[in-house]
Each structure stands twice: as C-alpha cells, then as structure tokens.
N, C-alpha and C positions, 0 to 999 in steps of 0.2 A: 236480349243480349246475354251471351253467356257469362257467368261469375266462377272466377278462381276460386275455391271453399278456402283450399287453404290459406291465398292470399288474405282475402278475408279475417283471415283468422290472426293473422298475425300483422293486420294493420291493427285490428284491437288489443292485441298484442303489445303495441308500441304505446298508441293511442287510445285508451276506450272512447269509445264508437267510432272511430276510423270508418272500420270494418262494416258499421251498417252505412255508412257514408256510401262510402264503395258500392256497396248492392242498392242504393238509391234509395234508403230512407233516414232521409235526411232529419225528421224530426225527433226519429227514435235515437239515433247517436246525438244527436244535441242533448238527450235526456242523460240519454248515459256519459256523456262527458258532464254535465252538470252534476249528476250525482256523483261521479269519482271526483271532481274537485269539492262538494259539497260533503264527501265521505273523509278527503285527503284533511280538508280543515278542522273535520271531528277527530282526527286521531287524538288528541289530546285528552278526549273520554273516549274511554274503550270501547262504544259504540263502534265508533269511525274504526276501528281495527278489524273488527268484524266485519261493517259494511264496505268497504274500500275491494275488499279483496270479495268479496260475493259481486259486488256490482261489474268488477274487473274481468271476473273470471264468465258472470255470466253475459259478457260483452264479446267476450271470445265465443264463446259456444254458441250464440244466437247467431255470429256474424257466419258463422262457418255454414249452420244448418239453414238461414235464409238463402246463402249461395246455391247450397244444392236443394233449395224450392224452385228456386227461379230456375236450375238450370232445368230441373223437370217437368217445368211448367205446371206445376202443383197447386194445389187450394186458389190462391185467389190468382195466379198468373204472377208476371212481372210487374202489369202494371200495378196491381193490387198491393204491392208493398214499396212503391215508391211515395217518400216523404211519413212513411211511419217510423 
C-alpha cells in the first residue's frame, strides 16, 4: 500500500512516532514515543534538551524516508517494515 512521505512526516510532526505508526511499524514509533516522553521528563537535566529534540526530529525524517521505501518497494519491501 502506498505511503504519503509527507504525511508521514508531519504525523511525527505532531506526534513522534505517529508517522512510523502510519507506515506500519508499529514497534518502532512505540520506541520513539517512549523516548520523547522519556526525553520530555529529562528536560530538567540538560540531557533531555538535547535528546527530546534529536529523538523528535529524528522521528520526522525516518517517517518520511520509510514512506518512500515502501512506496519504492525497496530493501526489505512493505512487509519488511511492518511492526519495527
């Protein structure tokens, strides 16, 4: 099934891991939502400043460029990244 990239991108956007929701791997945006609320509750030490916004941002850019694996039918196919 075909993937919006950008859609993608901007459900992570809202949400981190929406966006790999969306493209069907389900276990990989459960990570990434865990670590931005795990990042969001470090901000108090400057870690969590730095990781909040690395995890966030690298949640938009994965979701976008897994859309356009799948929609190319690249490396592992579609099904190959569903539930990572």
């Amino acid at each position: 099934m075909q993937k919006n990239p950008g859609l993608a991108a901007v459900l992570s956007f809202f949400i981190t891991g929406l966006g790999q929701i969306y493209n069907g791997q389900i276990g990989k945006g459960i990570a990434l939502f865990v670590g931005a609320v795990v990042s969001g509750l470090l901000c108090a030490v400057v870690i969590g400043f730095i990781l909040l916004p690395a995890v966030w941002l690298y949640g938009i850019y994965d979701a976008y460029r897994t859309a356009e694996k799948i929609n190319r039918g690249a490396g592992e196919g579609a099904e190959g990244y569903a539930g990572r």
